[in-house]
C-alpha positions as CSV (number, residue, x, y, z in Angstrom):
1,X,-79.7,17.3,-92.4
2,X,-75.9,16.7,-92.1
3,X,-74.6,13.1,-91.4
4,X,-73.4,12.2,-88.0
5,X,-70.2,11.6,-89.7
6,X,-70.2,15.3,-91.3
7,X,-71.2,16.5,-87.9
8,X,-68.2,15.1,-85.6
9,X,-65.6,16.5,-88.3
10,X,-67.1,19.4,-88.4
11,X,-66.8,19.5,-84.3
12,X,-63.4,18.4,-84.6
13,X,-62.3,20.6,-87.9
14,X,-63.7,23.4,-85.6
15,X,-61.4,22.7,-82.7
16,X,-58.4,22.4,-84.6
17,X,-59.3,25.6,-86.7
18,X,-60.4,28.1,-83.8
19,X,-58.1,26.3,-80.8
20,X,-55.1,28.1,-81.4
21,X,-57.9,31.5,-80.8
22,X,-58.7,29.9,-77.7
23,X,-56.5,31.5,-75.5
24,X,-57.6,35.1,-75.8
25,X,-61.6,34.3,-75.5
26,X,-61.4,33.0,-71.5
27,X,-62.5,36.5,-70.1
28,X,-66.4,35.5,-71.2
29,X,-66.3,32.6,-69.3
30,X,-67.0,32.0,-65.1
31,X,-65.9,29.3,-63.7
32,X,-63.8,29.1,-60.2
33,X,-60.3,28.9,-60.7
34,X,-59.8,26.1,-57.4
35,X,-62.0,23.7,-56.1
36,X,-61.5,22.6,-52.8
37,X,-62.8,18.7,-51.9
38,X,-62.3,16.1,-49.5
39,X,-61.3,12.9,-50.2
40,X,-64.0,10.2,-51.0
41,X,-66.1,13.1,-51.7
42,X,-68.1,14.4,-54.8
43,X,-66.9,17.5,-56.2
44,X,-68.9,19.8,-59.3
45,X,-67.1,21.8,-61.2
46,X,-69.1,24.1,-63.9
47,X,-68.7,26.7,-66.6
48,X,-70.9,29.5,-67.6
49,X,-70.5,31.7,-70.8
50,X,-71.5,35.2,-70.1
51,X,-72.2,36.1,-73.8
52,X,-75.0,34.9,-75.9
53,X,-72.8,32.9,-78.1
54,X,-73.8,30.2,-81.1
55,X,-72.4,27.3,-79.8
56,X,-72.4,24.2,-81.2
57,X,-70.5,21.5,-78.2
58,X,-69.6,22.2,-74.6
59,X,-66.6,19.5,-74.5
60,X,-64.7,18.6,-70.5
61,X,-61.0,17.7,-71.0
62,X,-58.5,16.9,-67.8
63,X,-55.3,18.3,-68.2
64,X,-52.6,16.0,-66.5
65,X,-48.9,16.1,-67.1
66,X,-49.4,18.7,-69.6
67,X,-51.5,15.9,-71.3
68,X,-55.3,17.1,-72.2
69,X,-57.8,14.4,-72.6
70,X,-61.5,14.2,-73.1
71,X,-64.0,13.4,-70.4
72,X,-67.3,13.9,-71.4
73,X,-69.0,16.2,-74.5
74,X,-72.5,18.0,-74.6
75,X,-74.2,18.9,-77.6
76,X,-77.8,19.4,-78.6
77,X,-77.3,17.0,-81.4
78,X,-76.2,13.8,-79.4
79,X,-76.5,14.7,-76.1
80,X,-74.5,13.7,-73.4
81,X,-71.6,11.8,-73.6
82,X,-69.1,10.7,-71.3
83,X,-66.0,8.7,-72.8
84,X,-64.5,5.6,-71.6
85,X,-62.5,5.6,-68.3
86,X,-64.7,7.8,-67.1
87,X,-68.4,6.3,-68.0
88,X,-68.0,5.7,-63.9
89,X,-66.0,8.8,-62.7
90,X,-68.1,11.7,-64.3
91,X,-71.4,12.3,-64.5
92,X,-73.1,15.6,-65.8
93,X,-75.1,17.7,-63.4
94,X,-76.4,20.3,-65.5
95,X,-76.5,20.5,-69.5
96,X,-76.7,23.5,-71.7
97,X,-75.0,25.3,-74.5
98,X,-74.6,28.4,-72.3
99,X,-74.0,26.6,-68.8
100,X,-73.0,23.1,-68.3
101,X,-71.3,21.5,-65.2
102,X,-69.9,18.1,-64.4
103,X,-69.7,16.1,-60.9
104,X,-66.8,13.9,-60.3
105,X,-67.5,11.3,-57.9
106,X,-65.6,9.4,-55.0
107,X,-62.8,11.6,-55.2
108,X,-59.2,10.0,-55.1
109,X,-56.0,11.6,-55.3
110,X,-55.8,10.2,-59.0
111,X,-58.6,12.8,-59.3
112,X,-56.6,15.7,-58.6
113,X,-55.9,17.8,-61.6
114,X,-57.3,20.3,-63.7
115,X,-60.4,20.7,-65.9
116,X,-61.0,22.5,-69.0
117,X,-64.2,23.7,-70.5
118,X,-64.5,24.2,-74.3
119,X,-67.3,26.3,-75.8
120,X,-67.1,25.8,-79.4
121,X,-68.6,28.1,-82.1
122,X,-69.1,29.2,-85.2
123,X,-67.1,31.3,-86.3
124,X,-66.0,32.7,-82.9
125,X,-63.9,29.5,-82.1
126,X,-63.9,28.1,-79.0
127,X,-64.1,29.5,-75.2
128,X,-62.1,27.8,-72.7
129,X,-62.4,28.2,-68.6
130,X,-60.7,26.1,-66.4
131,X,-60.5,24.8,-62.8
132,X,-58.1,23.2,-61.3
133,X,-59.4,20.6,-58.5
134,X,-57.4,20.0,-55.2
135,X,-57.9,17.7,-52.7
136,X,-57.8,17.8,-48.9
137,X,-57.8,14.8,-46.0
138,X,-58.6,15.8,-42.3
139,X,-59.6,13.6,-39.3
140,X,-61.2,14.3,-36.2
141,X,-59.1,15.8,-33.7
142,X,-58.3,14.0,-30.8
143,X,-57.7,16.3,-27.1
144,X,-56.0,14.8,-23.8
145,X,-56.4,16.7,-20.7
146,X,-54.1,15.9,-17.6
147,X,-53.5,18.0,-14.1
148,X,-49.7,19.2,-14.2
149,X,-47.8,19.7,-11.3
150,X,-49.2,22.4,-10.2
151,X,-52.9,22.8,-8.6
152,X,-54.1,25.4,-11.2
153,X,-52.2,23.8,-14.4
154,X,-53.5,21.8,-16.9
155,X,-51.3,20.3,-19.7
156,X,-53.5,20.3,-23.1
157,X,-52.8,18.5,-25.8
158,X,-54.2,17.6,-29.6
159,X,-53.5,16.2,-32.3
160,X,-55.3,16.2,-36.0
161,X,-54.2,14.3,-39.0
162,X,-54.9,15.4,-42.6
163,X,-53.7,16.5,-45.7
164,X,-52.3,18.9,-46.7
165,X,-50.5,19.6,-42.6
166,X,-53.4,20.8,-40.8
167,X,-53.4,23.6,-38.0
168,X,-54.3,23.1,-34.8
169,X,-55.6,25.6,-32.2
170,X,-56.6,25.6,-29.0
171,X,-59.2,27.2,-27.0
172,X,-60.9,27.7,-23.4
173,X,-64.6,28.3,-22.7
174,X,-63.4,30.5,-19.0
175,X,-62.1,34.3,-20.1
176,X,-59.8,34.0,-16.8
177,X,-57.6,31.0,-17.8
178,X,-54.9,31.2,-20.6
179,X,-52.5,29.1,-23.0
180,X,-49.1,29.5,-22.5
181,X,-45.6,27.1,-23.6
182,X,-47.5,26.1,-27.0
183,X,-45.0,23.5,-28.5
184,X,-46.4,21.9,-31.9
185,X,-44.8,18.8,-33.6
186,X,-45.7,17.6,-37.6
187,X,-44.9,14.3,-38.5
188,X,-45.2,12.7,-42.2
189,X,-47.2,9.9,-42.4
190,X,-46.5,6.7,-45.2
191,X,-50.2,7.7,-46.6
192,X,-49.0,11.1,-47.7
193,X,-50.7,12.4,-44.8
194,X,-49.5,14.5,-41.8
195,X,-50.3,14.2,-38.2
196,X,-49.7,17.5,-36.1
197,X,-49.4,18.1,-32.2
198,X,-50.2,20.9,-30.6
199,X,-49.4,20.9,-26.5
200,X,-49.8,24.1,-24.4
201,X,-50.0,24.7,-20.5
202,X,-53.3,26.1,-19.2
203,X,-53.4,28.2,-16.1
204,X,-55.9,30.1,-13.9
205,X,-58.6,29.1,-11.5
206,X,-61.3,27.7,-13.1
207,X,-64.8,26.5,-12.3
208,X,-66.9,23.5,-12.8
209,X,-67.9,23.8,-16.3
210,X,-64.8,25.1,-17.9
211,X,-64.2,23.5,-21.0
212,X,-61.2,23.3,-23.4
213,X,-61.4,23.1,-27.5
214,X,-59.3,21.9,-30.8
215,X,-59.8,23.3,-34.0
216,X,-58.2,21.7,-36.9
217,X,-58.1,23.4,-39.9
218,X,-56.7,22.3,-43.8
219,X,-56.7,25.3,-46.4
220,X,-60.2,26.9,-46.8
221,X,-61.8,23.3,-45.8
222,X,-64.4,23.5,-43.2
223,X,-63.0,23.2,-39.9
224,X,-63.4,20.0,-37.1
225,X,-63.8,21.2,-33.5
226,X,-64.1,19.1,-30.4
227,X,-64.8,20.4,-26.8
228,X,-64.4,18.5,-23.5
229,X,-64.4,19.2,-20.2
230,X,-61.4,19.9,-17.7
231,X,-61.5,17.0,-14.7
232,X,-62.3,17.9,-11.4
233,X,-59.3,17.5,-8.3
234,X,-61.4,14.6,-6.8
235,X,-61.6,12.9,-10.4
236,X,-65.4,13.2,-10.6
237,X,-65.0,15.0,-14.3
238,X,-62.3,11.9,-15.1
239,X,-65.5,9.8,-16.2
240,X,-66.7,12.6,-19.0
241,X,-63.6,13.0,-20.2
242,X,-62.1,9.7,-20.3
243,X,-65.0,8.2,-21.9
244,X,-64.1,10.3,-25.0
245,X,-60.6,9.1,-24.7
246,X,-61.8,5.5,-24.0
247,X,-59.5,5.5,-20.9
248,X,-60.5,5.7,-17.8
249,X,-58.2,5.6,-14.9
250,X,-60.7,5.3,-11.9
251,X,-63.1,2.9,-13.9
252,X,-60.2,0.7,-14.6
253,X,-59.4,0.6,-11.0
254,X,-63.5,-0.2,-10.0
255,X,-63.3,-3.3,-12.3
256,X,-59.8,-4.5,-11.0
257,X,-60.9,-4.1,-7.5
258,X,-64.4,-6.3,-9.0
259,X,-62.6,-8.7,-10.4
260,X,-60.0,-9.4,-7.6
261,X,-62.8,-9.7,-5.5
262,X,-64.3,-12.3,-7.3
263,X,-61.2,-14.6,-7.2
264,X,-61.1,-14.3,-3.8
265,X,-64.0,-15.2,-2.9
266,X,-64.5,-18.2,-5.4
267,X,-60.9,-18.9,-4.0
268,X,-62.4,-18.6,-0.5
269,X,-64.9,-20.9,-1.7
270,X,-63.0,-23.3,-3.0
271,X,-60.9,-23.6,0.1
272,X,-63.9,-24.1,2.2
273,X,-65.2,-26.8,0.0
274,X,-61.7,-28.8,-0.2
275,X,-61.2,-28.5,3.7
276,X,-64.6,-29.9,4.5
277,X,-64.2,-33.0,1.8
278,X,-60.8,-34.0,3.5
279,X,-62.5,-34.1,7.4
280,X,-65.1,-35.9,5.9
281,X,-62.7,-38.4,4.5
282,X,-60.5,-38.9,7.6
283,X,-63.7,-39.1,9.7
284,X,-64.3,-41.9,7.7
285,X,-61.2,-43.7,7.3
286,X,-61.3,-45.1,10.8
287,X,-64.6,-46.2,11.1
288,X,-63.6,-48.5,7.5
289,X,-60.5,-49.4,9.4
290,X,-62.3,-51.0,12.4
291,X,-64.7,-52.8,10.4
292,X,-61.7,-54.3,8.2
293,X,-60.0,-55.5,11.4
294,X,-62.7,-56.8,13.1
295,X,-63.8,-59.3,10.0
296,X,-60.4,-61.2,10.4
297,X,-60.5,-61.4,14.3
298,X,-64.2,-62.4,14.5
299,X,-63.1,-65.0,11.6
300,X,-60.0,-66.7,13.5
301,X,-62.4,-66.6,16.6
302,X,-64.5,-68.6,14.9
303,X,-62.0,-71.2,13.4
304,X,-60.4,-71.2,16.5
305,X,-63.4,-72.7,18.3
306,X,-64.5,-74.7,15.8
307,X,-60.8,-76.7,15.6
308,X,-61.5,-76.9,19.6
309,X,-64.8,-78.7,19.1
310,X,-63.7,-80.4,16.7
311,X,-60.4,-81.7,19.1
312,X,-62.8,-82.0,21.9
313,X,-65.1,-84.5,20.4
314,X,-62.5,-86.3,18.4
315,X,-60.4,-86.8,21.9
316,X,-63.6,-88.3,23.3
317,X,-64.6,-90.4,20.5
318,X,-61.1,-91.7,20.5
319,X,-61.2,-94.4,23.9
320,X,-64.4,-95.9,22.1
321,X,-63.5,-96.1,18.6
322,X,-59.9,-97.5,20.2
323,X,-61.8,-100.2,21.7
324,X,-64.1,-101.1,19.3
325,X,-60.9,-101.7,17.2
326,X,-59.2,-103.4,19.8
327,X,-62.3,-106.1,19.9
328,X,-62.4,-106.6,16.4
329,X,-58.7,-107.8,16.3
330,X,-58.7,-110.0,19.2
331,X,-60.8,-112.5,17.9
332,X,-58.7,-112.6,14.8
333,X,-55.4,-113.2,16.1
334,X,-55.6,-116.9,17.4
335,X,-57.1,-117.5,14.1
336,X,-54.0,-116.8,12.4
337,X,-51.8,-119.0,15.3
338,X,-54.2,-121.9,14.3
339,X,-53.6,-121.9,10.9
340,X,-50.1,-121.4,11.4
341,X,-50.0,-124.5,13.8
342,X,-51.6,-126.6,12.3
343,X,-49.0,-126.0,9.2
């Protein structure tokens, strides 16, 4: 048995031996030559050797910049192996000396490039098939209906954003109506994406369940359609179509008719409640006024009459109390005469 050590020079002595051989021995191998992908997506890319060959590795290289380096190797030996930077990029799908495929996951536009497939042998030298991996981006589209200016005209528009510029097209569900004065507007977005808008005049008389449709389309990707219906005249479609757009005149006008309605009447409310406090409080503002002026008058009523008694009884105690006095200094004025005569 040969050492591991023996073995990988002897995979890579093969490679640099039977590489410059490489070039004419592609027509055995099937692989696509594009694979289309979406971003954020997983994308496989595989190589099959049509003839019974002796191989001895199946090695994955990414060519980028006219820079080749290794992904991932196969080999019955060691097995799979996927090299740093790309331990969580790549993983292998199927192995085999004859078939092997890889998947690249969560595609980002770093991903883009192309990927070789080696088949190395002995003594043949090594098969190569490559595929080159591009990348596509495309929303949702987004369609506005609105009744022109005339009563059996409709202006349609929509608009899809994706990369590389998508195309946008326009359908009707009813044979009798038809697109006319398409105008169509691409503009570049900072994300390296483009947003196109497509605008076209519909005409005819329709009936109740004619719709209208967008396709946006990027390269070979698989397409995005939406489909909505064309309002009524008296707006009762408005609802269906306007909840796709998430606006929806007559709604808007409901809930500001609601909510002015409201206002009023807690306004109305309020009024009512603010009127009926203030009679309350001038119906009562009297009645405390009359009982504040009648205290002080029923007060000076009553000192009034009391200082009357009072004057009354001290006028008629007055004579008597004058004449008690006057008896009680009678007897003491001679008293004084004596003892000043007899000085």
């Amino acid at each position: 048995m040969m050492p591991r050590f023996g073995v990988t020079c002897y995979y890579v002595t093969t490679v640099l031996i039977f590489g410059v051989f490489d070039k004419a021995l592609t027509a055995v191998i099937q692989t696509q030559q594009t694979v289309l992908a979406g971003m954020r997506e997983d994308a496989e890319v595989s190589c099959q050797l049509l003839e019974p060959k002796d191989v001895l590795q199946v090695t994955w290289q990414k060519s980028s910049n006219n820079v080749e380096t290794n992904v991932a190797t196969y080999s019955e030996r060691f097995g799979q192996r996927v090299n740093d930077g790309f331990t969580d990029k790549v993983e292998f799908k199927h192995t085999g000396l004859q078939n092997c495929s890889i998947v690249i996951k969560n595609l980002t536009e770093e991903d883009e490039g192309c990927y070789r497939c080696l088949f190395i042998t002995y003594p043949e030298g090594a098969f190569k098939g490559i595929t080159c991996l591009q990348l596509y981006e495309l929303h949702e589209p987004v369609v506005d209906v609105r009744e022109s200016n005339s009563t059996e005209e409709w202006v349609v528009s929509c608009s899809a954003t994706g990369r590389p510029a998508p195309t946008v097209t326009l359908s009707v569900s009813q044979q009798d109506l038809s697109f006319s004065q398409y105008n169509t507007v691409s503009v570049s977005n900072t994300n390296a994406t483009f947003t196109v808008t497509t605008t076209a005049v519909l005409s005819g008389s329709r009936n109740n369940s004619t719709q209208v449709g967008c396709a946006a389309r990027v390269l070979s990707a698989p397409h995005r359609e939406v489909m909505v219906m064309i309002p009524d005249d008296d707006g009762d479609d408005d609802d269906e179509l306007d909840e796709k757009s998430g606006s929806n005149p007559r709604n808007l006008g409901i809930r500001i008719s609601v909510t002015l309605s409201s206002v009023v009447l807690v306004l109305g409310v309020a009024v009512l409640i603010f009127v009926r406090l203030r009679k309350k409080s001038q119906n009562s503002l009297p009645h405390m006024a009359i009982q504040s002026n009648e205290t002080p008058v029923t007060a000076i009523r009553d000192t009034e009459e009391t200082d009357t008694q009072e004057y009354r009884e001290v006028r008629q105690e007055t004579p008597e109390r004058t004449q008690e006095n006057h008896n009680q200094v009678l007897p003491s004025a001679p008293a004084r005469r004596l003892i000043f005569d007899e000085n």
